[in-house]
C-alpha positions in Angstrom: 0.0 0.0 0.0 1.3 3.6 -0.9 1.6 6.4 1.0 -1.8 8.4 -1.0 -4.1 5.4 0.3 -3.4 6.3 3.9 -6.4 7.4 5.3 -6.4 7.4 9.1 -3.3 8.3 10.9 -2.8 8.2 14.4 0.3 10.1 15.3 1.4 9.9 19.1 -1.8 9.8 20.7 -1.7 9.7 24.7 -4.5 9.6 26.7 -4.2 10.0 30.8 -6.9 10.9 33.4 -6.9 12.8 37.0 -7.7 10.2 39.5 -7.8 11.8 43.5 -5.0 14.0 42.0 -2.9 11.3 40.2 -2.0 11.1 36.8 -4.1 7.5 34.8 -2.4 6.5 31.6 -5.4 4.7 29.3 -3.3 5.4 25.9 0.6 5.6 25.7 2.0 7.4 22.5 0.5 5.5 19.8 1.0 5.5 16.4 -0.5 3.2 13.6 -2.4 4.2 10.1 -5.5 3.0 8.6 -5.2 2.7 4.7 -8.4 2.9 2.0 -9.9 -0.7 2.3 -8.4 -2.0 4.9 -10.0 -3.4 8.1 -8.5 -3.0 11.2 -9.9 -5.1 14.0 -8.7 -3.7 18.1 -9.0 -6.1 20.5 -8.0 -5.8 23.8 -9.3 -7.0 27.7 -12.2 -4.6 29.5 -11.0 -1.6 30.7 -7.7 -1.5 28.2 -8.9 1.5 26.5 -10.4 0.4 23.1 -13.5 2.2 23.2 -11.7 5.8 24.3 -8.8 4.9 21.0 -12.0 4.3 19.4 -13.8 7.9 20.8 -10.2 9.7 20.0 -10.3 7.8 16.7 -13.7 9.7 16.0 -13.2 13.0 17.3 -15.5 11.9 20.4 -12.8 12.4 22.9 -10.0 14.7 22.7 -6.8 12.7 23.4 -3.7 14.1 26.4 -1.1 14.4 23.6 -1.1 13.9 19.9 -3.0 14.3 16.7 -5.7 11.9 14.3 -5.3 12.6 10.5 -8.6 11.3 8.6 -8.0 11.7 4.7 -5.4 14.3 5.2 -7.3 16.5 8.4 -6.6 17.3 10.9 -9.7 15.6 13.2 -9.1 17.6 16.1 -8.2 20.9 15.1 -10.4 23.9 14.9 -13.3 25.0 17.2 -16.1 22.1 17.4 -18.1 23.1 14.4 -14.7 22.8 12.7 -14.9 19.2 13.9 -18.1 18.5 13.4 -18.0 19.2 10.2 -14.7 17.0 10.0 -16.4 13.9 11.1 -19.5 14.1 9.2 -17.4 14.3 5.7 -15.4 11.8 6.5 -16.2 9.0 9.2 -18.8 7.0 9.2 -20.0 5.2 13.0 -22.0 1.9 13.8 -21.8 1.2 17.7 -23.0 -2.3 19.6 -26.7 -0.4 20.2 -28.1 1.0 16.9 -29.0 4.6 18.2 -31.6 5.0 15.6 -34.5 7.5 16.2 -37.6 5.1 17.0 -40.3 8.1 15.6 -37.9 8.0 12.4 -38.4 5.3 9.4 -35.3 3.8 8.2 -34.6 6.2 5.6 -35.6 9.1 7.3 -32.6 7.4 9.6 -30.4 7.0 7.1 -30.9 10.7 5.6 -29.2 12.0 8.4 -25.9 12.6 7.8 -26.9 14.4 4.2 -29.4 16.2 6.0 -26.7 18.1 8.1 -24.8 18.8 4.7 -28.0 20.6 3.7 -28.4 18.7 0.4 -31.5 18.8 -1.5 -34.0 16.4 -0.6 -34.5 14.5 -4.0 -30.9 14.2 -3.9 -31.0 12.8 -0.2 -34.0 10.0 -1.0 -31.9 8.9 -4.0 -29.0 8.3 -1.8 -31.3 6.6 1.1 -32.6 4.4 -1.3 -29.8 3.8 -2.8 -28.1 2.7 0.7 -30.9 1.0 1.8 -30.8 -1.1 -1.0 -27.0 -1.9 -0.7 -27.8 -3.2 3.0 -30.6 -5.6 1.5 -32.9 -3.6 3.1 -34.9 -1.7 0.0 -38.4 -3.3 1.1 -38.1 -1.6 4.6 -37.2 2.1 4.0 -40.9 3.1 5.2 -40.2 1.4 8.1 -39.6 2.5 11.9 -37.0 0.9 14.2 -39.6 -1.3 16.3 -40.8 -2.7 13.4 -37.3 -3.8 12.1 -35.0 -7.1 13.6 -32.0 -6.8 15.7 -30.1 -7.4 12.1 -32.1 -5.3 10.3 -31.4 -2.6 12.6 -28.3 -2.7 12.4 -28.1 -3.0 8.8 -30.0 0.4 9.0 -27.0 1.9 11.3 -24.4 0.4 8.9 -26.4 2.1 6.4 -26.6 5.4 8.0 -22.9 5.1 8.4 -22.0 4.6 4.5 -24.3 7.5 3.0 -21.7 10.3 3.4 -19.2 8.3 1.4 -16.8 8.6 4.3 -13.2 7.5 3.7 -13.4 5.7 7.3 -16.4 3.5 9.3 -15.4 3.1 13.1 -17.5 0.4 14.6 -17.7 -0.4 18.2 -18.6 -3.9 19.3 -20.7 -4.1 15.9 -22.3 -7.7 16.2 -22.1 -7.6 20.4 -25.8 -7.3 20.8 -26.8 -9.8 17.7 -27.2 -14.3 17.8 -24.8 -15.7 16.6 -26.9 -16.4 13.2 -27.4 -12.3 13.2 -24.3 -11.7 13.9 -22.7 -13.8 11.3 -24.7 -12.2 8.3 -23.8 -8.9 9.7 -19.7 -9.7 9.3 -20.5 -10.9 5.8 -22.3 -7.5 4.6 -19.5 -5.5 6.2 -16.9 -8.2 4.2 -18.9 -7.2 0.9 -19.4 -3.3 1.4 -15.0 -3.3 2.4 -14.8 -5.0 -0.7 -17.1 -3.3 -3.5 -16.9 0.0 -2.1 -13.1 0.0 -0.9 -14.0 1.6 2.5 -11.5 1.2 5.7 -13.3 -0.6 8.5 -11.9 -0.2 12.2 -13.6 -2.4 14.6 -13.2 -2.7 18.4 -14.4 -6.3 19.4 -14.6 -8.9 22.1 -15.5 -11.3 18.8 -12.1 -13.4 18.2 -14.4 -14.7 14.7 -15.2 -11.0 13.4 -11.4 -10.2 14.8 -10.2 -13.1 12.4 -11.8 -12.1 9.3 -10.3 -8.8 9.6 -6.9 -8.5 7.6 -5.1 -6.8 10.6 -5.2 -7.0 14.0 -4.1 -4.9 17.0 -4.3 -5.4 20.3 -4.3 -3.2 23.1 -2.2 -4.0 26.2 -0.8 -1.6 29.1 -1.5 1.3 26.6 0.6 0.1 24.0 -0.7 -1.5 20.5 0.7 -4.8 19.9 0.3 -6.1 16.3 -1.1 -9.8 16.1 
């Protein structure tokens, strides 16, 4: 891979906490890089960090020291509108729980992320739809998240996630809450969206199987990344 398919680069990133007056290192002056359709699984034991690299990772969190480059920005630079406007041109999110709108449908779900960008609305439903369909999920677009499965919900979040064409998905624990059966066809659409549409997954997971079909693997001990 060449240097121009880079597209997440984490460049010294510390994180600590105050704790009664002392100093907590989570994150110790890590550096890796994400390139354009690759995908990244962390792993890691509770409490070693992986959801605040992830946060960091997504502009969520702001880390003690260093900087996160997503397709050659600067994620954490700039007031928060700066960022803001950062993450929702270039990352794409699907966490364990969906955290779709229950009064929404699933493309009024989906439309988000364009509806922020103030695109016009024609031009948002064509892209829903379009998404919707991609997910196998064009017969449900009218409908609301309590009408949907746990995998169809999902598919709707991983959905929502791909409609900004963002150079980066961040997904955290993205088959925890799913059977085994669920959970499985889940890891095979993310497999097929990596692979048609050449987006960068990076996963935190518990899941040594989705780990495994990842092509890359880190793992997060005392603060350090350890390549597997």
């Amino acid at each position: 891979m060449n240097k121009q398919s880079v597209v997440l680069q984490a460049r010294a990133v510390s994180k600590s906490y105050s704790d009664a007056g002392n100093d907590v290192s989570v994150l110790s002056d890590l550096d890796f890089s994400l390139h354009k359709g690759e995908q990244l699984a962390i792993i890691g034991s509770s409490g070693s960090g992986k959801s605040t690299l992830l946060n960091i990772l997504g502009g969520l969190d702001e880390p003690t020291q260093g900087e996160v480059i997503i397709d050659g920005r600067n994620l954490h630079a700039g007031n928060e509108a700066q960022r803001a406007k950062v993450r929702n041109e270039t990352l794409g999110f699907v966490y364990q729980f969906h955290h779709l709108l229950p009064e929404f449908s699933a493309m009024e779900n989906v439309a988000m992320p364009l509806l922020m960008r103030n695109l016009a609305l024609d031009e948002v439903r064509a892209e829903s739809e379009a998404v919707l369909d991609a997910v196998g999920l064009s017969h449900r677009i009218s409908h609301k998240p309590a009408q949907l499965s746990g995998g169809e919900r999902q598919r709707v979040a991983i959905a929502r996630a791909l409609i900004g064409k963002p150079a980066v998905v961040l997904m955290d624990e993205p088959t925890g809450n799913l059977d085994r059966t669920t959970a499985a066809s889940v890891q095979e659409l993310i497999d097929g969206l990596n692979q048609e549409h050449d987006i960068a997954f990076a996963l935190v997971t518990h899941d040594p199987e989705l780990a495994d079909r990842t092509g890359r693997v880190l793992e997060l001990v005392d603060g350090k990344l350890v390549e597997r």
